[in-house]
Chimera marker file (.cmm) of the C-alpha trace (Angstrom):
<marker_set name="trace">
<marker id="1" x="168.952" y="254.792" z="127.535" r="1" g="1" b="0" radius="0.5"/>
<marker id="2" x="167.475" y="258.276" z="127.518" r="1" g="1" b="0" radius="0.5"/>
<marker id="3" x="167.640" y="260.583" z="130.141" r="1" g="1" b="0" radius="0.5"/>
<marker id="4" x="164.332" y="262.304" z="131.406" r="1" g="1" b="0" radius="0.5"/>
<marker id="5" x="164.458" y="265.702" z="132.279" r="1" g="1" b="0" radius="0.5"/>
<marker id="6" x="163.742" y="266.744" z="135.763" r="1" g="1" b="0" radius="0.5"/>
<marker id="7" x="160.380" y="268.630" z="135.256" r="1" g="1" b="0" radius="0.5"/>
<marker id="8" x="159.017" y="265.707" z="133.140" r="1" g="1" b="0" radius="0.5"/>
<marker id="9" x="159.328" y="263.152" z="135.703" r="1" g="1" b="0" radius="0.5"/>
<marker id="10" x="158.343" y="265.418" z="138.444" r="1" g="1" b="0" radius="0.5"/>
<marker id="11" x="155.029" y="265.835" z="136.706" r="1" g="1" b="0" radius="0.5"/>
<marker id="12" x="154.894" y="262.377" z="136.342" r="1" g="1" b="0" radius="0.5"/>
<marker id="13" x="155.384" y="261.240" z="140.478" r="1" g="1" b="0" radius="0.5"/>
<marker id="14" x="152.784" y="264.142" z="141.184" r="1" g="1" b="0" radius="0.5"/>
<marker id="15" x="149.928" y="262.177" z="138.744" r="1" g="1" b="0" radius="0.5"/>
<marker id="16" x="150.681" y="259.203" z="140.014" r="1" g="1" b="0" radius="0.5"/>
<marker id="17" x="150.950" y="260.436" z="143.885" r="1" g="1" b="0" radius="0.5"/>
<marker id="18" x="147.298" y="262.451" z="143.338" r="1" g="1" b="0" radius="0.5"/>
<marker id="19" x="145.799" y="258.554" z="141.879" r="1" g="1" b="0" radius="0.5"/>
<marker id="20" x="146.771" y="257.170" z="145.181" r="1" g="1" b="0" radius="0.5"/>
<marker id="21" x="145.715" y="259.598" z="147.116" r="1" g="1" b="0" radius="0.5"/>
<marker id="22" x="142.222" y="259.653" z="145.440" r="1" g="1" b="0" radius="0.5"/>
<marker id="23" x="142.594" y="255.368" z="146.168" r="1" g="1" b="0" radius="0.5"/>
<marker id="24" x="139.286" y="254.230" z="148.917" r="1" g="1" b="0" radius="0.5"/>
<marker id="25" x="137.712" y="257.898" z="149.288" r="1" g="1" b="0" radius="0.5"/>
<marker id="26" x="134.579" y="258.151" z="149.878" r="1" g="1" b="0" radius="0.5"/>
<marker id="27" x="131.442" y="259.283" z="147.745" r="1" g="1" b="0" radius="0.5"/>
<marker id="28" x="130.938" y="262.883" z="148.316" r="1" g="1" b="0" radius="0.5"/>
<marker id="29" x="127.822" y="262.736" z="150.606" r="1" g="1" b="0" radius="0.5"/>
<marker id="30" x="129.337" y="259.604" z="152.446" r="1" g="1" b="0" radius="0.5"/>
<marker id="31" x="132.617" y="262.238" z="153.372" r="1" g="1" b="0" radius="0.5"/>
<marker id="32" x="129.767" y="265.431" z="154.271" r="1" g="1" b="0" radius="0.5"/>
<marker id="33" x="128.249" y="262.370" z="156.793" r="1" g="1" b="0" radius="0.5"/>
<marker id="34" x="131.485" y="261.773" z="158.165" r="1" g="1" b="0" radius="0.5"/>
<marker id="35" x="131.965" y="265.099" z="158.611" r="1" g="1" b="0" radius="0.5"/>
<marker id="36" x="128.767" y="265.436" z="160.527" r="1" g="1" b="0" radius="0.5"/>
<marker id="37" x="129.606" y="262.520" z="162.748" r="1" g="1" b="0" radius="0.5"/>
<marker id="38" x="133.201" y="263.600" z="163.378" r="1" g="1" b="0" radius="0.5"/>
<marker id="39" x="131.743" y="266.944" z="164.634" r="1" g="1" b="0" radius="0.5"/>
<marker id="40" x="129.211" y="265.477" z="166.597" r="1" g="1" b="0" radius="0.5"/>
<marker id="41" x="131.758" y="262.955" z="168.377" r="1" g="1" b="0" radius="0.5"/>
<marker id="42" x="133.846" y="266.481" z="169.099" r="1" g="1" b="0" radius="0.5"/>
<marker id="43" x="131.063" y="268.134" z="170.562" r="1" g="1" b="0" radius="0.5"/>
<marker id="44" x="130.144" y="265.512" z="172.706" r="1" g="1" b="0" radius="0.5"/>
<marker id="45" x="133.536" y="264.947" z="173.901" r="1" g="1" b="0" radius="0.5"/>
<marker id="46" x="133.297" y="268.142" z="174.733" r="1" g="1" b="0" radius="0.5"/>
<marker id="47" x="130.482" y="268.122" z="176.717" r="1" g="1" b="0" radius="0.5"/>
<marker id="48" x="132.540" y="265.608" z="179.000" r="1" g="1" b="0" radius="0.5"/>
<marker id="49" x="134.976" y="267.390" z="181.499" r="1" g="1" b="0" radius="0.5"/>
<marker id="50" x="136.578" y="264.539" z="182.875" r="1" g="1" b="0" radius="0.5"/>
<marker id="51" x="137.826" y="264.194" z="179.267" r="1" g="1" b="0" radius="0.5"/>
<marker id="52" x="139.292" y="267.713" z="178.795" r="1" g="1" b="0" radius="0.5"/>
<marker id="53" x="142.033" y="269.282" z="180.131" r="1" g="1" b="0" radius="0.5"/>
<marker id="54" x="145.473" y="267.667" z="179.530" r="1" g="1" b="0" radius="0.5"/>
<marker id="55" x="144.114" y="265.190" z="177.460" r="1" g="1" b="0" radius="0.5"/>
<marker id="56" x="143.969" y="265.019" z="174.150" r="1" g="1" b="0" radius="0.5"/>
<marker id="57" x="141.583" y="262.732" z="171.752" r="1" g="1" b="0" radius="0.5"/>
<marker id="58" x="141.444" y="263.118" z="168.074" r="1" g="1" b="0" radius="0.5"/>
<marker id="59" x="138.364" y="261.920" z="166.511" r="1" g="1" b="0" radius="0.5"/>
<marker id="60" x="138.197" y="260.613" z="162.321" r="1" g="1" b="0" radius="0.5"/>
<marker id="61" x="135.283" y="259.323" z="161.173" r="1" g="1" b="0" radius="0.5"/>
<marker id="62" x="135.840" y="257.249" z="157.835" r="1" g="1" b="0" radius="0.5"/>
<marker id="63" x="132.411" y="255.518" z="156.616" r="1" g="1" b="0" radius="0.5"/>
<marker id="64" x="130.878" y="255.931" z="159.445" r="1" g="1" b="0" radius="0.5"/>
<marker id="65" x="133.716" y="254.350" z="161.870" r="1" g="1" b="0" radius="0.5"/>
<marker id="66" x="135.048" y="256.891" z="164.186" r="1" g="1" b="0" radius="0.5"/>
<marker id="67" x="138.754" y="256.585" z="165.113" r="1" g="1" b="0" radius="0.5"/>
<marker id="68" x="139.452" y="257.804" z="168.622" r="1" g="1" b="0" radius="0.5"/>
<marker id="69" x="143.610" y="258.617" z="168.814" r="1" g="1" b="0" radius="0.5"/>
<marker id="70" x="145.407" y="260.166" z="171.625" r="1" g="1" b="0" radius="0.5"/>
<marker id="71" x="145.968" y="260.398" z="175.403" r="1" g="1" b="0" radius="0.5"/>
<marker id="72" x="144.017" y="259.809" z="178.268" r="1" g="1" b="0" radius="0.5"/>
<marker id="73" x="144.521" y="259.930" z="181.980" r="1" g="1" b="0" radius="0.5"/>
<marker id="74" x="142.968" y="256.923" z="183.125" r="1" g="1" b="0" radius="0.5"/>
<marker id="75" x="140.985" y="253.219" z="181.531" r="1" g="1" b="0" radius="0.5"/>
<marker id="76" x="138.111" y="254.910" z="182.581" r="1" g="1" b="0" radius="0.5"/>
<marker id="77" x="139.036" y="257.873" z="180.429" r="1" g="1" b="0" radius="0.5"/>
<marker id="78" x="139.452" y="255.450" z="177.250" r="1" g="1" b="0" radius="0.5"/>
<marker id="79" x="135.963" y="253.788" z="178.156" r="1" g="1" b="0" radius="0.5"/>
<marker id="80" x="134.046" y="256.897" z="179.120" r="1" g="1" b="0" radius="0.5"/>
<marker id="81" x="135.282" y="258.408" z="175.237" r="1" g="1" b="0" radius="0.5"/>
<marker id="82" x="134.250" y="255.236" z="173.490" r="1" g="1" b="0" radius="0.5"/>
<marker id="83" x="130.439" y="255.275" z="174.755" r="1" g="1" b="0" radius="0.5"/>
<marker id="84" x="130.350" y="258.760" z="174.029" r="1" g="1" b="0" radius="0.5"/>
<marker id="85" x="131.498" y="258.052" z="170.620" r="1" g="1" b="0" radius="0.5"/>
<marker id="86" x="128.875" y="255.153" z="170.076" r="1" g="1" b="0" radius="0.5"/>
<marker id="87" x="126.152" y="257.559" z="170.789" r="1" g="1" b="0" radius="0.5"/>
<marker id="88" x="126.637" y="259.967" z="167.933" r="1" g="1" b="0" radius="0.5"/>
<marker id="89" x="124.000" y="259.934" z="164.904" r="1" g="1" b="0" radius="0.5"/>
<marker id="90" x="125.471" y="257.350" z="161.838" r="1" g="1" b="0" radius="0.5"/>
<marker id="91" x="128.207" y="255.931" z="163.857" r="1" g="1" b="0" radius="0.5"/>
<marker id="92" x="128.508" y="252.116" z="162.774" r="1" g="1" b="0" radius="0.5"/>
<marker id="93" x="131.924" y="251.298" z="164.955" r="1" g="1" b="0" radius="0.5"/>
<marker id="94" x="133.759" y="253.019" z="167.466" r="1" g="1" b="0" radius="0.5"/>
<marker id="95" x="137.926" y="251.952" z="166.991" r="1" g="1" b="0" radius="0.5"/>
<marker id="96" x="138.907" y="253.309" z="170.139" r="1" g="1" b="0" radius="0.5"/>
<marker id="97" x="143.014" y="253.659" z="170.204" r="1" g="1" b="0" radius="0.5"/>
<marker id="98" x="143.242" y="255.991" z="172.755" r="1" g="1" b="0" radius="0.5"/>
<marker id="99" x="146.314" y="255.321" z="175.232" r="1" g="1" b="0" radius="0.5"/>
<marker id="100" x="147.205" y="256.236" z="178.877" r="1" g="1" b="0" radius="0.5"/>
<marker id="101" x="149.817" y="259.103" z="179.466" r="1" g="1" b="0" radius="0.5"/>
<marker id="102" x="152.542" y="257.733" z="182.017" r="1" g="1" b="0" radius="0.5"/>
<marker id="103" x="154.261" y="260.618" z="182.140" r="1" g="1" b="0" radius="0.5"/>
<marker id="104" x="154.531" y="261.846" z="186.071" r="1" g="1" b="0" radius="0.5"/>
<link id1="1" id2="2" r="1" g="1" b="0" radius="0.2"/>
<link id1="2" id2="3" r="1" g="1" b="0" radius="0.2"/>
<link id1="3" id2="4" r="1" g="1" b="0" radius="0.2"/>
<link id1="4" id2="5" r="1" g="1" b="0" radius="0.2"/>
<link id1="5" id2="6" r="1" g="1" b="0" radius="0.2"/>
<link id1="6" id2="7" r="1" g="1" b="0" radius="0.2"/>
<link id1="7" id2="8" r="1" g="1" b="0" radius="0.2"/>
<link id1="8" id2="9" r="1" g="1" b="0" radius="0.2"/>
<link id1="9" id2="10" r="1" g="1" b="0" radius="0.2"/>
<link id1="10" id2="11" r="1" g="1" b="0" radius="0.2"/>
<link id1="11" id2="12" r="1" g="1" b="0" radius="0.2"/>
<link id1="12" id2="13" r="1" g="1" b="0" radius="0.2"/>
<link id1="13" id2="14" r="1" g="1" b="0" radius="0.2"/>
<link id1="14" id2="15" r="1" g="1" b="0" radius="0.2"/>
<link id1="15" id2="16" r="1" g="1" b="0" radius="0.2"/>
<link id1="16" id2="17" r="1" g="1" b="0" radius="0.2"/>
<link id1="17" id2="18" r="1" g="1" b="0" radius="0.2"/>
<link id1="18" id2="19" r="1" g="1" b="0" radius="0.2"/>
<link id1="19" id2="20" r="1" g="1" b="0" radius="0.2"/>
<link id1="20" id2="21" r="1" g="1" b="0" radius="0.2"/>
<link id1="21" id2="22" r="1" g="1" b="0" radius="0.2"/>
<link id1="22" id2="23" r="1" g="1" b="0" radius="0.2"/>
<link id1="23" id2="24" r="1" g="1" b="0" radius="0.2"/>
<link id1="24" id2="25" r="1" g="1" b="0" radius="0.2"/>
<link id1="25" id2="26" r="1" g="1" b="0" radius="0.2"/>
<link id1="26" id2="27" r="1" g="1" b="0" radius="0.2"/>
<link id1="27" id2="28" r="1" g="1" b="0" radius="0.2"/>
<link id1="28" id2="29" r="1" g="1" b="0" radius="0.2"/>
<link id1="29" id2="30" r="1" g="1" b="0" radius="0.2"/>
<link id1="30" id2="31" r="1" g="1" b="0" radius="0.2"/>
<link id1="31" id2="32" r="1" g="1" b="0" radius="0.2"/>
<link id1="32" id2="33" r="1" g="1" b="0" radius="0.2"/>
<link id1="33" id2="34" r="1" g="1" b="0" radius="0.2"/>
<link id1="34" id2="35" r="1" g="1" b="0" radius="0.2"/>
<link id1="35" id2="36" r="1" g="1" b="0" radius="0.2"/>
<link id1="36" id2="37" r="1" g="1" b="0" radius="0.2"/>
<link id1="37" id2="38" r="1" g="1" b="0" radius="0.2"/>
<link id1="38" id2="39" r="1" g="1" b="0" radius="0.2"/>
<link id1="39" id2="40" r="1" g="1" b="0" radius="0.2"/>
<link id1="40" id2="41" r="1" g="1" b="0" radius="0.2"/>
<link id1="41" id2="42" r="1" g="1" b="0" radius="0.2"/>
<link id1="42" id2="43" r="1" g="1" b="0" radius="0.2"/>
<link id1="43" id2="44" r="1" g="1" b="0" radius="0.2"/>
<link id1="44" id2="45" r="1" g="1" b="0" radius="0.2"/>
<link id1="45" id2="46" r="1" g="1" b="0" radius="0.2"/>
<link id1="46" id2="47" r="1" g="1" b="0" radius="0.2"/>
<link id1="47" id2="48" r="1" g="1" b="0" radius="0.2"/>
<link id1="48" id2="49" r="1" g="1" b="0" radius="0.2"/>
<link id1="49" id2="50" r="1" g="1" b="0" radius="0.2"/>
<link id1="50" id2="51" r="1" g="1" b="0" radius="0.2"/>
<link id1="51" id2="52" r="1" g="1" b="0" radius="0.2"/>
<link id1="52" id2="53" r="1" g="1" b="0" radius="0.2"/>
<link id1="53" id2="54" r="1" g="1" b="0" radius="0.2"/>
<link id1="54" id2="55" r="1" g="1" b="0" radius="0.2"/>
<link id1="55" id2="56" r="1" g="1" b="0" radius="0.2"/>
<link id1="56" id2="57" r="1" g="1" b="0" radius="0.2"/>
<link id1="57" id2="58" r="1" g="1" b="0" radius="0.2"/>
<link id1="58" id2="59" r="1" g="1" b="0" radius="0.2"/>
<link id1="59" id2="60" r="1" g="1" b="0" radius="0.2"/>
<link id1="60" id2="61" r="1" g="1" b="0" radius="0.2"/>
<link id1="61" id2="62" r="1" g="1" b="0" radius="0.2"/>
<link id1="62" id2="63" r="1" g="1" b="0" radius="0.2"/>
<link id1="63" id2="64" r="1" g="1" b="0" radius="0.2"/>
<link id1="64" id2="65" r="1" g="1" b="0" radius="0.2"/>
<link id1="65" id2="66" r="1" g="1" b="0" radius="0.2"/>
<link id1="66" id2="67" r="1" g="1" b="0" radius="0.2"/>
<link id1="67" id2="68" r="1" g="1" b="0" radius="0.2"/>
<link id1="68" id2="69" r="1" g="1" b="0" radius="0.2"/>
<link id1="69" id2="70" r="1" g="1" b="0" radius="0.2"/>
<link id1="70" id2="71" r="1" g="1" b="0" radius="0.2"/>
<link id1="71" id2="72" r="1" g="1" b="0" radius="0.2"/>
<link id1="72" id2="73" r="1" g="1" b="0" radius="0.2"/>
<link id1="73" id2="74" r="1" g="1" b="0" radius="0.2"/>
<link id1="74" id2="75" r="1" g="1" b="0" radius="0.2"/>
<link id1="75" id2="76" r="1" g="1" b="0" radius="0.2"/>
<link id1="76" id2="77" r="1" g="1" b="0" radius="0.2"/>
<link id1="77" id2="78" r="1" g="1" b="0" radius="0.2"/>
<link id1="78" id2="79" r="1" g="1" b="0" radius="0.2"/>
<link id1="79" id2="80" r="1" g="1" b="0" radius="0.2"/>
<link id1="80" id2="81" r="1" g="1" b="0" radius="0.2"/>
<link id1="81" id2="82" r="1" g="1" b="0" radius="0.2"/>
<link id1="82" id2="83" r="1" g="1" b="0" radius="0.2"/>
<link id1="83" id2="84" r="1" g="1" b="0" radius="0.2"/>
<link id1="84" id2="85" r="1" g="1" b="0" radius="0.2"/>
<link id1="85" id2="86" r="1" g="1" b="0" radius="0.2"/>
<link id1="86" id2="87" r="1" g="1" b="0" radius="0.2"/>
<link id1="87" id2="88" r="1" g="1" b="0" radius="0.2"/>
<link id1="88" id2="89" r="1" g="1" b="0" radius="0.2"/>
<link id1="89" id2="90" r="1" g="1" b="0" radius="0.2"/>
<link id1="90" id2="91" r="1" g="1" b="0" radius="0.2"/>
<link id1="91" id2="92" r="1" g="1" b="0" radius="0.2"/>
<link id1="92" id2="93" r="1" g="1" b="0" radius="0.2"/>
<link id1="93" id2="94" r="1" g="1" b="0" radius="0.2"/>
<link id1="94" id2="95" r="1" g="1" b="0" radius="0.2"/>
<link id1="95" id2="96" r="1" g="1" b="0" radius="0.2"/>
<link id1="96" id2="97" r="1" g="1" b="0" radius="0.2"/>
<link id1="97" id2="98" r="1" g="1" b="0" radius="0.2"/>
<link id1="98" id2="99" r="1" g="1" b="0" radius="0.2"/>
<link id1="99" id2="100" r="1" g="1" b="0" radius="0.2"/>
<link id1="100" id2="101" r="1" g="1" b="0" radius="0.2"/>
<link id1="101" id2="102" r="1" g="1" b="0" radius="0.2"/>
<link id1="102" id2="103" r="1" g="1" b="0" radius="0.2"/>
<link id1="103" id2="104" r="1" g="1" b="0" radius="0.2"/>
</marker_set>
């Protein structure tokens, strides 16, 4: 059985690595309107104190679905950031996954 050298199969794992990563992305203008939407989300997050200080939301748009991640004070917190979400410009779906810190 022969023995392949190091740099050959390293090339190898990083071509077939860069295929899957290039697996489900989106068209190039679909990506420039998530972008859009993703900043517009942030901004209006932004414009919502109750929903600053310690907390911390992350916001991915993907085909026009915006992904809400990260912690919240309160339910109303996690409800407040999803109807802000909805009301951004090409949003389709809001998956809001945003959690409650318990920490004291």
């Amino acid at each position: 059985m022969p023995r392949w050298p190091s740099t050959v199969l390293c090339v190898c794992l990083a071509a077939v690595l860069a295929g899957c990563a290039s697996f489900g992305k989106c068209g190039t203008g679909e990506c420039t309107g998530d972008a859009k939407i993703t900043t517009e989300v942030r901004a209006l997050l932004a414009q919502n104190p109750s929903l600053g200080g310690s907390n911390h939301i992350s916001v991915q748009t993907i085909r026009g679905v915006v992904y809400l991640r990260g912690v919240v004070s309160t339910p109303l917190q996690i409800a407040d950031a999803g109807s802000i979400a909805e009301q951004a410009t090409g949003v389709t779906d809001v998956q809001n996954m945003l959690t409650i810190d318990n920490s004291p």
